[in-house]
ZAGULO-963560 format. One record per residue (C-alpha): residue number from 1; x, y, z. Coordinates in pm, whole numbers, plus 50000, padded with zeros to 5 digits. Each point is the difference from the previous one (the first is absolute). Example, Ala and Ser with C-alpha at 12.3 -4.5 7.8 and 13.67 -1.06 7.14 Angstrom:
BEGIN
+-----+-------+-------+-------+
:   n :    px :    py :    pz :
+-----+-------+-------+-------+
:   1 : 51230 : 49550 : 50780 :
:   2 : 50137 : 50344 : 49934 :
+-----+-------+-------+-------+
END
This chain:
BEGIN
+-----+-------+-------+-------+
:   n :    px :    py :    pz :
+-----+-------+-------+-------+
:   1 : 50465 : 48232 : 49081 :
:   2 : 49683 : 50197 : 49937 :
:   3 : 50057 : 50371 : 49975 :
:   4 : 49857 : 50143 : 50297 :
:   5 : 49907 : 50312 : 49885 :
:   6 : 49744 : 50169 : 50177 :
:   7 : 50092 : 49783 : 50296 :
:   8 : 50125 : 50127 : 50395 :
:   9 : 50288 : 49862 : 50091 :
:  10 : 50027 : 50032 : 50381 :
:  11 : 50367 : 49962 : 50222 :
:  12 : 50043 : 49740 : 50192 :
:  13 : 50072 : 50075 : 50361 :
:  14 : 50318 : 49890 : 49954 :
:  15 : 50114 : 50243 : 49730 :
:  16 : 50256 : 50254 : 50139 :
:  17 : 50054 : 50195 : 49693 :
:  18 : 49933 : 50387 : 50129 :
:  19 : 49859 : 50053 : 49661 :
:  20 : 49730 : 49733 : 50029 :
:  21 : 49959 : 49866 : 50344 :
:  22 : 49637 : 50001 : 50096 :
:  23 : 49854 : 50113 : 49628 :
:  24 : 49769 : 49952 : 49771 :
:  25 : 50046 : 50015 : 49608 :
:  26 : 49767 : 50036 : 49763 :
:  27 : 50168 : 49871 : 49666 :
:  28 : 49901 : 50212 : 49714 :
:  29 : 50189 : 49755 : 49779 :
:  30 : 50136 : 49690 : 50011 :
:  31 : 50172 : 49815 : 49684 :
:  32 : 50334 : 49763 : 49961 :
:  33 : 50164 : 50319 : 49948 :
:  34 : 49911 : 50123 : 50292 :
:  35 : 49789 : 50204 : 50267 :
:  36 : 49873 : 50311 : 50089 :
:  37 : 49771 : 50095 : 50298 :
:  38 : 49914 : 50265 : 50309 :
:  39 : 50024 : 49930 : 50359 :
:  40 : 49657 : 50098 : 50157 :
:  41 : 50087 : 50063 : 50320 :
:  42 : 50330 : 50221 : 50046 :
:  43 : 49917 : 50376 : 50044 :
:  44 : 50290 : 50174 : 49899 :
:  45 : 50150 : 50347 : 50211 :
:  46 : 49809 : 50223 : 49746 :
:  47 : 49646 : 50141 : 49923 :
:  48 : 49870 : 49965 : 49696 :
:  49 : 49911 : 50404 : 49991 :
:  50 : 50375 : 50082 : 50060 :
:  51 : 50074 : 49788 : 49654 :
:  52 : 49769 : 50130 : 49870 :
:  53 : 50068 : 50336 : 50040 :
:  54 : 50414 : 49972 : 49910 :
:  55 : 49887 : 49776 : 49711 :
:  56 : 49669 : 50134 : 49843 :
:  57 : 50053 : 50369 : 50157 :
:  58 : 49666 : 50043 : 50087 :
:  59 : 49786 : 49955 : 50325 :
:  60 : 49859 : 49579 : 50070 :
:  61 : 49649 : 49960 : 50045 :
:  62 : 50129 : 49690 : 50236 :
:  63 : 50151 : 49909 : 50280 :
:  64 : 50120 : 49664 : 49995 :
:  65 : 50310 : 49800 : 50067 :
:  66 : 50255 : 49962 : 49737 :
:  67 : 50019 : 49651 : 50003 :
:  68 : 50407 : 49794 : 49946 :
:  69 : 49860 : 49787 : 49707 :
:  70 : 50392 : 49823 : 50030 :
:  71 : 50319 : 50046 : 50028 :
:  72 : 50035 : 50107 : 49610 :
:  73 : 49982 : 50324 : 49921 :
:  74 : 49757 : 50129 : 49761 :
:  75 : 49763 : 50270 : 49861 :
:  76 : 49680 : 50018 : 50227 :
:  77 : 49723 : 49711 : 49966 :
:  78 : 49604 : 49954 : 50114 :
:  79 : 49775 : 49709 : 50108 :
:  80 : 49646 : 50136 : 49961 :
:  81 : 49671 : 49925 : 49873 :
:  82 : 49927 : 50222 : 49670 :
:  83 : 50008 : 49800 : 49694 :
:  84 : 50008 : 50292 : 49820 :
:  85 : 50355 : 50083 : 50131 :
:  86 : 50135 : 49663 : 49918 :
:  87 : 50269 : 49884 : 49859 :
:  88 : 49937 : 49644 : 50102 :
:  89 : 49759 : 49841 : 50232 :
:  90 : 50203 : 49783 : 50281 :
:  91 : 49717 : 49835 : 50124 :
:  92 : 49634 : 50084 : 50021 :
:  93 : 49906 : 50356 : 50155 :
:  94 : 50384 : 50071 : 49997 :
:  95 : 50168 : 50178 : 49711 :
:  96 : 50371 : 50089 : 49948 :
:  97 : 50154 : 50310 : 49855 :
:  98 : 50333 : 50228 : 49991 :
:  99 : 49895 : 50204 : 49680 :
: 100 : 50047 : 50376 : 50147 :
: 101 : 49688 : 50075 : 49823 :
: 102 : 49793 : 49757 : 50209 :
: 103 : 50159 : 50069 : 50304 :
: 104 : 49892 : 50340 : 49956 :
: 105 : 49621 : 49953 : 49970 :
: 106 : 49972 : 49765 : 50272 :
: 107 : 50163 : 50226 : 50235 :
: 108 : 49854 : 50295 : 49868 :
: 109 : 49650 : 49802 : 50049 :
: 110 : 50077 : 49918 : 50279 :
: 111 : 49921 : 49605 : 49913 :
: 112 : 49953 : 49755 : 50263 :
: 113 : 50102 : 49749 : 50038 :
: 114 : 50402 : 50111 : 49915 :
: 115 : 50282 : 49926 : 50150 :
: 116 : 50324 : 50133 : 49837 :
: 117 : 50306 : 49858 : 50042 :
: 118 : 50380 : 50120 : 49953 :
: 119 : 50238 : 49700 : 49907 :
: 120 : 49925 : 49628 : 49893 :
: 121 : 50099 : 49648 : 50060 :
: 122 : 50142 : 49831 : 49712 :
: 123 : 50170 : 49635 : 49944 :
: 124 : 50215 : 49887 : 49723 :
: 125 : 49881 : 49640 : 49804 :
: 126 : 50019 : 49727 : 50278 :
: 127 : 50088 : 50250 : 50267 :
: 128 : 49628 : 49985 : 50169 :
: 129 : 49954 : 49627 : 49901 :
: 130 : 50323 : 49906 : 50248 :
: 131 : 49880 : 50264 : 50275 :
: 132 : 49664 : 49795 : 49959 :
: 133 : 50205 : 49652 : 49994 :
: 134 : 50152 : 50106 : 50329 :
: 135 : 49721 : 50099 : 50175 :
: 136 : 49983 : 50367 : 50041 :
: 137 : 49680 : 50060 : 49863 :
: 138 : 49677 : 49888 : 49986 :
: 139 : 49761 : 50032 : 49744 :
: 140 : 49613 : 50127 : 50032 :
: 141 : 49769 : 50088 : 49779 :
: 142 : 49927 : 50375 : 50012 :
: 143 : 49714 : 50204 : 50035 :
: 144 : 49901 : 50360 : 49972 :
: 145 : 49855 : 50013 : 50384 :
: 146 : 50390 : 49876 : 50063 :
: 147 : 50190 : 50227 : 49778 :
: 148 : 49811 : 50282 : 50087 :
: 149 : 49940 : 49951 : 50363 :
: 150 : 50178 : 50095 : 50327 :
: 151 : 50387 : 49972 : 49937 :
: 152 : 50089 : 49979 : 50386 :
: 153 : 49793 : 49647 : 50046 :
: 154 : 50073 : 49833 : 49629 :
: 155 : 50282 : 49807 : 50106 :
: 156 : 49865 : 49826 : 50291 :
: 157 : 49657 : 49883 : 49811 :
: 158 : 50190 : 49918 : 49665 :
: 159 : 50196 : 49753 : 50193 :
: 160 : 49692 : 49881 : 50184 :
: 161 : 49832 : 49960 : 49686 :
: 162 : 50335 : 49789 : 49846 :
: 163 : 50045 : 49815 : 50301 :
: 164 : 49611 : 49907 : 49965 :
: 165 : 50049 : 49923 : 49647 :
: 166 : 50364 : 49786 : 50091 :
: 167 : 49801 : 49808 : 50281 :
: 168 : 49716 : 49909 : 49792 :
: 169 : 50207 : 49827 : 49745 :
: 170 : 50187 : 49788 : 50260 :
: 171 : 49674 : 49861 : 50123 :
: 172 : 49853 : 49969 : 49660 :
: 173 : 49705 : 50192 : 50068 :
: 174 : 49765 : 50018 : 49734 :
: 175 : 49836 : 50325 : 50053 :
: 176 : 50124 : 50268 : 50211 :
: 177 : 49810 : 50294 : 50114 :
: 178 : 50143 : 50289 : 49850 :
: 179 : 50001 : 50183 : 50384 :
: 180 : 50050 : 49704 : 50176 :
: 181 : 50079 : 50185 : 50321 :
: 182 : 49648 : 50121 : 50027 :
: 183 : 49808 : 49696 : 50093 :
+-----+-------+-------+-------+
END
């Protein structure tokens, strides 16, 4: 299998797992070893100011939703769009970092697009290939308007846009729009 880095998996509506049902995941990384990635669309309990104040002890520019990046724990972790805060691009317009450092400037700067997320998803070698085998996820190509857009609606038009994608293989269509619900 190709890695699929920098790829969305979406659930399938028939996934039950609490931790995943009716996400999104961007993966970060994807390798033989294994995979690492943030669901998109799970706002966690918390704020991202009341982190940041127990964590950073100092006042947050922002108020955003911490976002449940997985069920993994982990140090805290941002999507965004400065290069300069980096540590690797996921796909174009969307950068990943957990460097304290970085986190620091873009909250301090306030940087927009951000989200910040507490936790991760990870899979062992093989782990996501079988989940894929079996039919949990789907696989779309990702996009910054998607990764960065609103959380509550990403689910439904990820699967519209797979189920799109799955129905114009089976007819062997040689060009599909890429909003095919618009015409």
């Amino acid at each position: 299998m190709a890695p699929l880095s920098g790829r969305l998996l979406v659930a399938s509506p028939h996934l039950d797992d609490p931790n995943f049902g009716r996400t999104v995941v961007l993966l970060v990384h994807h390798e033989p070893r294994g995979a690492f990635g943030l669901v998109l669309n799970r706002p966690g309990p918390d704020r991202l100011d009341e982190v940041w104040r127990q964590t950073v002890h100092r006042p947050c520019p922002l108020d955003l939703p911490l976002l449940v990046g997985g069920p993994v724990e982990g140090p805290l972790m941002a999507l965004h769009g400065d290069a300069g805060q980096s540590e690797q691009e996921v796909i174009p317009g969307v950068h990943f970092t957990r460097q304290k450092d970085h986190l620091l400037e873009l909250v301090a700067g306030a940087a927009r697009p951000l989200a910040v997320f507490a936790g991760y998803s990870g899979w062992g070698g093989g782990q996501l290939e079988g989940e894929l085998a079996r039919g949990d996820w789907e696989v779309i190509d990702a996009s910054a308007a998607l990764v960065f857009g609103d959380g509550s609606t990403l689910w439904p038009r990820a699967s519209r846009r797979a189920a799109d994608l799955r129905l114009a293989t089976l007819v062997r269509a040689r060009h599909a729009p890429p909003h095919p619900e618009s015409n």
